[in-house]
LUMBA-707385 format. One record per residue (C-alpha): residue number from 1; x, y, z; residue in one letter. Coordinates in steps of 0.5 Angstrom, whole numbers, m for minus. Example, Ala and Ser with C-alpha at 12.3 -4.5 7.8 and 13.67 -1.06 7.14 Angstrom:
REM residues 2
+-----+-------+-------+-------+------+
: pos :    xx :    yy :    zz : code :
+-----+-------+-------+-------+------+
:   1 :    25 :    m9 :    16 :    A :
:   2 :    27 :    m2 :    14 :    S :
+-----+-------+-------+-------+------+
END
This chain:
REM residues 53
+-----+-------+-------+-------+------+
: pos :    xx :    yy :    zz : code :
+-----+-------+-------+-------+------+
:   1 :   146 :   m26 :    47 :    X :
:   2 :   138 :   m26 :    48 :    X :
:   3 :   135 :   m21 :    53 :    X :
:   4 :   128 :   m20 :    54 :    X :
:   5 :   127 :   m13 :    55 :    X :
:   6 :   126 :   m10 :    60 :    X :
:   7 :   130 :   m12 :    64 :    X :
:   8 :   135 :   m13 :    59 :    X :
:   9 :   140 :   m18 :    63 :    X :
:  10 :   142 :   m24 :    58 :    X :
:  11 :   138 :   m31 :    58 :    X :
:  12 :   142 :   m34 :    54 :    X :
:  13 :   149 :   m32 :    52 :    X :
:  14 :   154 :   m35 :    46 :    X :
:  15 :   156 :   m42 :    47 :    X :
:  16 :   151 :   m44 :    53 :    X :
:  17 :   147 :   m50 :    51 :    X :
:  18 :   139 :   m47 :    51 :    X :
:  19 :   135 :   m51 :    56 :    X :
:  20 :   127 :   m51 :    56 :    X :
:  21 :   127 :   m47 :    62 :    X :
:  22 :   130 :   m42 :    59 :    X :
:  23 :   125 :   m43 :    53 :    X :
:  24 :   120 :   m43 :    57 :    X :
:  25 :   123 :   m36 :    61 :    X :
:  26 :   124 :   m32 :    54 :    X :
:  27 :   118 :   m34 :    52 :    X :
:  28 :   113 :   m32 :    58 :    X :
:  29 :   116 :   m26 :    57 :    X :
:  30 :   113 :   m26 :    49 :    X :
:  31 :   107 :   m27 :    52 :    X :
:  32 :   107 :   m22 :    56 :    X :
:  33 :   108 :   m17 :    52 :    X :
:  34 :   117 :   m17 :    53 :    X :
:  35 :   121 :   m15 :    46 :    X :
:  36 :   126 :   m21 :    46 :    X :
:  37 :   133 :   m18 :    43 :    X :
:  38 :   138 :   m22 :    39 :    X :
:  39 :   133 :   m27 :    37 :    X :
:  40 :   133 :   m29 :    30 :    X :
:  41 :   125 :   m30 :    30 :    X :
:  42 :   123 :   m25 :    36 :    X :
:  43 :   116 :   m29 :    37 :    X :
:  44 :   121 :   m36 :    40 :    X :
:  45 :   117 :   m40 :    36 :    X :
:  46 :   123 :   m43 :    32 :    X :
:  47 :   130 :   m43 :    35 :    X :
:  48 :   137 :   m42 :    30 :    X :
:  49 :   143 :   m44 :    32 :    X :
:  50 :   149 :   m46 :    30 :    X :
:  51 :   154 :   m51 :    31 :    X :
:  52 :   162 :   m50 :    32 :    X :
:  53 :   166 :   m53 :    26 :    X :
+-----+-------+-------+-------+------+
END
């Protein structure tokens, strides 16, 4: 899952496709001084994930 923090609810949670909207929500946040918790790069400028076999 990938929460900014605060308020610390899920944008993003396993198995969602992730929209730009959500992108563009999370990384508000970073701009405003938000920590993003679950992301692999804290800053959003690239995106890991992986695919189901």
């Amino acid at each position: 899952m990938i929460c900014p923090y605060p308020p610390g609810v899920p944008v993003v949670a396993p198995g969602e496709v992730i929209t730009a909207e959500a992108l563009d929500y999370l990384r508000s946040g970073v701009a405003h001084g938000f920590l993003i918790a679950g992301a692999a790069d804290p800053a959003l400028e690239t995106v890991r994930v992986t695919a189901r076999p």
